[in-house]
C-alpha positions in Angstrom: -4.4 -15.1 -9.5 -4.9 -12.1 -11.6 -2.2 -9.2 -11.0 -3.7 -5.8 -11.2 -0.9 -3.1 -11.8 -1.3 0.4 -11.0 0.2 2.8 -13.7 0.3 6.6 -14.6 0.1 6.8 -18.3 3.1 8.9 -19.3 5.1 6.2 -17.0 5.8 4.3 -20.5 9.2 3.0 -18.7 7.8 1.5 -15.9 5.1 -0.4 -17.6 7.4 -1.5 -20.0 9.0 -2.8 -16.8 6.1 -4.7 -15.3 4.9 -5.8 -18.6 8.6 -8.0 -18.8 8.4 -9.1 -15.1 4.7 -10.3 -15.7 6.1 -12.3 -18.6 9.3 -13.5 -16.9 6.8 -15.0 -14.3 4.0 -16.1 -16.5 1.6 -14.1 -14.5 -1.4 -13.0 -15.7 -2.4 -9.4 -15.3 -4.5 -6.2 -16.0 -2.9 -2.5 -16.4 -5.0 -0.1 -14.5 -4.5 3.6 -15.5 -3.9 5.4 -12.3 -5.2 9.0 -11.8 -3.5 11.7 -13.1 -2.7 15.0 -10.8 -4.2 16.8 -13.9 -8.0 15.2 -13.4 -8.2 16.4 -10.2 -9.8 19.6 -10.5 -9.1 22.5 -7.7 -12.5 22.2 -5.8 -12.0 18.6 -5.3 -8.4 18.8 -4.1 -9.7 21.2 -1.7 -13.0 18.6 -0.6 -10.8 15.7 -0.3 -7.1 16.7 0.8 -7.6 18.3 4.1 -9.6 15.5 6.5 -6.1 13.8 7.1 -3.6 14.7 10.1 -2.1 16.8 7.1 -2.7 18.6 3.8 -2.4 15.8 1.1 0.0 16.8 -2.1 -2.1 16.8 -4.9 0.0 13.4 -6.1 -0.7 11.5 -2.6 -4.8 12.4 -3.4 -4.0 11.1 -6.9 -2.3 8.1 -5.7 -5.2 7.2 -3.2 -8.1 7.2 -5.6 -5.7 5.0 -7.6 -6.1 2.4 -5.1 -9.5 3.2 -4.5 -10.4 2.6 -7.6 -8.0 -0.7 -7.5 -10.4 -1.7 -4.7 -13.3 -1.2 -6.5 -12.1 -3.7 -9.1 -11.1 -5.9 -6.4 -15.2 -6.3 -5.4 -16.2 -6.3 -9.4 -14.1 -9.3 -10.0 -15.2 -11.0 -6.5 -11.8 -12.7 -6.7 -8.6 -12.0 -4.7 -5.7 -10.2 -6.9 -2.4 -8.4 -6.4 -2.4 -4.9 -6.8 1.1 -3.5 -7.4 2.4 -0.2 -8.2 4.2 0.2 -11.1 7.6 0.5 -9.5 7.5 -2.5 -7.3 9.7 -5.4 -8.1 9.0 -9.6 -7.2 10.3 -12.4 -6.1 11.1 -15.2 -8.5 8.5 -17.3 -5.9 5.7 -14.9 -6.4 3.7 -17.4 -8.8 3.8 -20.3 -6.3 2.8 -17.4 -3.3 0.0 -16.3 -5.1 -0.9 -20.3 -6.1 -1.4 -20.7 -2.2 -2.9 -17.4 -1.3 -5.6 -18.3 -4.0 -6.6 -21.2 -1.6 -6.4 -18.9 1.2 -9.5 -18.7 3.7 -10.3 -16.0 6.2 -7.6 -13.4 4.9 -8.4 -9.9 3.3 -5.3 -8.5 2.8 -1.5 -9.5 2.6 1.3 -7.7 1.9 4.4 -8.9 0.5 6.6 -5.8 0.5 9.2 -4.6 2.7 10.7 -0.9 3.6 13.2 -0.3 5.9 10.8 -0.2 9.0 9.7 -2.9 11.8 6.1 -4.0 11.9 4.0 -5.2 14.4 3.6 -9.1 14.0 1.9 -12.0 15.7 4.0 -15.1 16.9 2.6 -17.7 15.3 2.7 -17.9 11.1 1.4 -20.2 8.6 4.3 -22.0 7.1 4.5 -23.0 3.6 7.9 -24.6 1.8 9.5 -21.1 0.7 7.4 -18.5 2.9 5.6 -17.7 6.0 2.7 -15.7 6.5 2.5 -13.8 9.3 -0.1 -11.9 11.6 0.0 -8.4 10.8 -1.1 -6.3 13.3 0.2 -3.1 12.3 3.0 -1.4 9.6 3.5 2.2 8.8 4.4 2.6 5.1 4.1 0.7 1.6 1.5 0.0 -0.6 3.6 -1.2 -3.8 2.1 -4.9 -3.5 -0.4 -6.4 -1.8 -3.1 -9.3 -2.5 -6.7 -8.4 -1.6 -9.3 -10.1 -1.3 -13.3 -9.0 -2.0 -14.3 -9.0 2.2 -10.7 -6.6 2.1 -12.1 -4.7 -0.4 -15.6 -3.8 1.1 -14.2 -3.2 4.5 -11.9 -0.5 2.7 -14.6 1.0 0.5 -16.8 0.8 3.5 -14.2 3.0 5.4 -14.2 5.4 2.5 -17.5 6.3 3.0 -17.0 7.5 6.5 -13.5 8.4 7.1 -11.5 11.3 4.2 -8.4 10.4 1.8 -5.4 9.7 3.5 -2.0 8.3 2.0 -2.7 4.9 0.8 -0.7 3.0 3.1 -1.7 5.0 6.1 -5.5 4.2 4.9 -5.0 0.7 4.6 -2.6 0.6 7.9 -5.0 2.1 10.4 -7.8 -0.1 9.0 -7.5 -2.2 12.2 -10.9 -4.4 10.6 -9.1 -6.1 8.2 -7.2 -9.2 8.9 -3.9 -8.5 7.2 -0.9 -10.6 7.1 2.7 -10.1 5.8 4.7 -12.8 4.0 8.2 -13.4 4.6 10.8 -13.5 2.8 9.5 -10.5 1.4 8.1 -11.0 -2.1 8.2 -7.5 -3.1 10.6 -4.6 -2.7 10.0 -0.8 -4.7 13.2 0.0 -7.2 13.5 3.0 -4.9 14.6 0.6 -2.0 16.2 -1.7 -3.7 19.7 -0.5 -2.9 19.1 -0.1 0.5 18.7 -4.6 0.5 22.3 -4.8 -1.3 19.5 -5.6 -4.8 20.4 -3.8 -8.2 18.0 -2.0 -9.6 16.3 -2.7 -12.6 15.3 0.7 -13.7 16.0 3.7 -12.0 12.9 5.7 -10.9 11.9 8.9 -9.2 9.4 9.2 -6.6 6.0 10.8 -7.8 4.5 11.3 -5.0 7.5 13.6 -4.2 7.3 15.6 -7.3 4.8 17.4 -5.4 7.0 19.2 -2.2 4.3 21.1 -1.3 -0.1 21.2 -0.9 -1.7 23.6 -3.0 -2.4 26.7 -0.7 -5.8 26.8 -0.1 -7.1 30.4 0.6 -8.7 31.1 3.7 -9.3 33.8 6.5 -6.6 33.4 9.1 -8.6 32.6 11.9 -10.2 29.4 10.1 -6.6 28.2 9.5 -5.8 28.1 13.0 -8.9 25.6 13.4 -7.6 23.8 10.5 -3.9 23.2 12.0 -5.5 22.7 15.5 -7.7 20.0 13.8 -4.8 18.4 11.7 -3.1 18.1 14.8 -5.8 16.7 17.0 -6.4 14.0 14.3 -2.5 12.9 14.2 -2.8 12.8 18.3 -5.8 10.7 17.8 -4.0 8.4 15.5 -0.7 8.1 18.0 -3.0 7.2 20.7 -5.0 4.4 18.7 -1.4 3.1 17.7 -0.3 3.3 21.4 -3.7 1.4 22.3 -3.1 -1.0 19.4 0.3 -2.6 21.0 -1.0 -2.7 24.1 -3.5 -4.6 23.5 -1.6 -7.1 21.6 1.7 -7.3 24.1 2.7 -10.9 24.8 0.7 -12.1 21.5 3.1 -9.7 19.5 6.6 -8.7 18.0 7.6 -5.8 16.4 10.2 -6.3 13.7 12.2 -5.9 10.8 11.2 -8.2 7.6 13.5 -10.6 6.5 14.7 -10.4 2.5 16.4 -12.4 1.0 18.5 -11.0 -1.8 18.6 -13.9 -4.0 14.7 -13.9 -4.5 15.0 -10.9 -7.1 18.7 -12.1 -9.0 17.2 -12.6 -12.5 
């Protein structure tokens, strides 16, 4: 399976990076330029950003058509792959992982990354020698590494057609059409989080989505910025009710949990 890795073109470090993990796990892979804050010019910030529960950062637009785009070559190839970001870091199993997820039938999306937060899981996995895969019925954060597979990838583009930009994960989270699964051990962790799982770091990074504190302003007559923050908050009331609705629905056929790591998957 083909690894498709997301990266911003001054980021010469971090492809540097991915380029020597790819070869220390003979995997073969693709660099996909992601989209650069600088191509997104001011009208279409303004189309785009504001349809979410808040104002996008210029750099969470930017990393969302990144992945959009990583979808769309996803349904070109017609073959699952693993889209990483360029900061993510794998597991010294992740050739054999992807081996048996290439086999895989009626899946269209797993992740392999863990953050620091429980997620909604079914009870019963499917066990192979040196991970599980879980049911995934609902996370709130990361996008750094998951496989996906082309019925993934239309459901997602589909989505995009009728729903506006949102962060990536929180796109791809509250797609409740896909079937998703998590793998466990986790088989991917960001650099960022690294120390948090007792892991050293490879290379240290920064955050680019957080470059960005703040949305660009967008100019408009009071009384139609009232609407606005009366709408971004309807919309993130909307989205805590469909969550709310989402464990019910699922209580005695799930767990919510934190995702076991195990630190001597990424000693190298």
């Amino acid at each position: 399976m083909k690894v498709l890795i997301i990266n911003l073109a001054a980021a010469t470090e971090r492809l540097a990076f991915q380029e020597q993990q790819m070869v220390r796990l003979n995997l073969p892979y693709q660099v996909m330029q992601a989209i650069h804050t600088e191509q997104i010019k001011p009208q279409t910030y303004q189309a785009l950003a504001h349809g979410w529960e808040r104002p996008l950062r210029v750099t969470e637009l930017a990393c969302f058509l990144s992945h959009h785009n990583a979808w769309q070559a996803v349904q070109k190839a017609q073959e699952p792959m693993l889209i990483i970001e360029d900061d993510a870091l794998l597991a010294k199993q992740t050739p054999q992982l992807l081996s048996a997820l290439a086999t895989q039938k009626d899946c269209d999306l797993v992740t392999l990354e863990v953050r620091s937060r429980k997620k909604l899981l079914g009870k019963q996995p499917i066990n192979w020698p040196d991970f599980s895969l879980w049911p995934l019925y609902q996370e709130r954060t990361g996008a750094a590494a998951y496989v996906l597979w082309p019925s993934g990838a239309a459901i997602l583009l589909d989505k995009v057609q009728n729903a506006p930009p949102a962060l990536a994960d929180a796109f791809i989270s509250s797609t409740y059409k896909l079937r998703s699964f998590q793998v466990e051990p986790a088989a991917a962790i960001q650099l960022g989080q690294c120390t948090a799982y007792g892991i050293k770091p490879e290379l240290l990074t920064d955050s680019f989505i957080d470059a960005e504190l703040k949305p660009r302003p967008r100019r408009e007559h009071l009384s139609n910025r009232l609407l606005e923050q009366i709408a971004y908050r309807s919309r993130r009331l909307y989205a805590q009710l469909r969550l709310v609705g989402r464990k019910l629905s699922l209580l005695g056929r799930s767990e919510q949990r934190e995702i076991v790591l195990n630190k001597g998957d990424f000693n190298q």
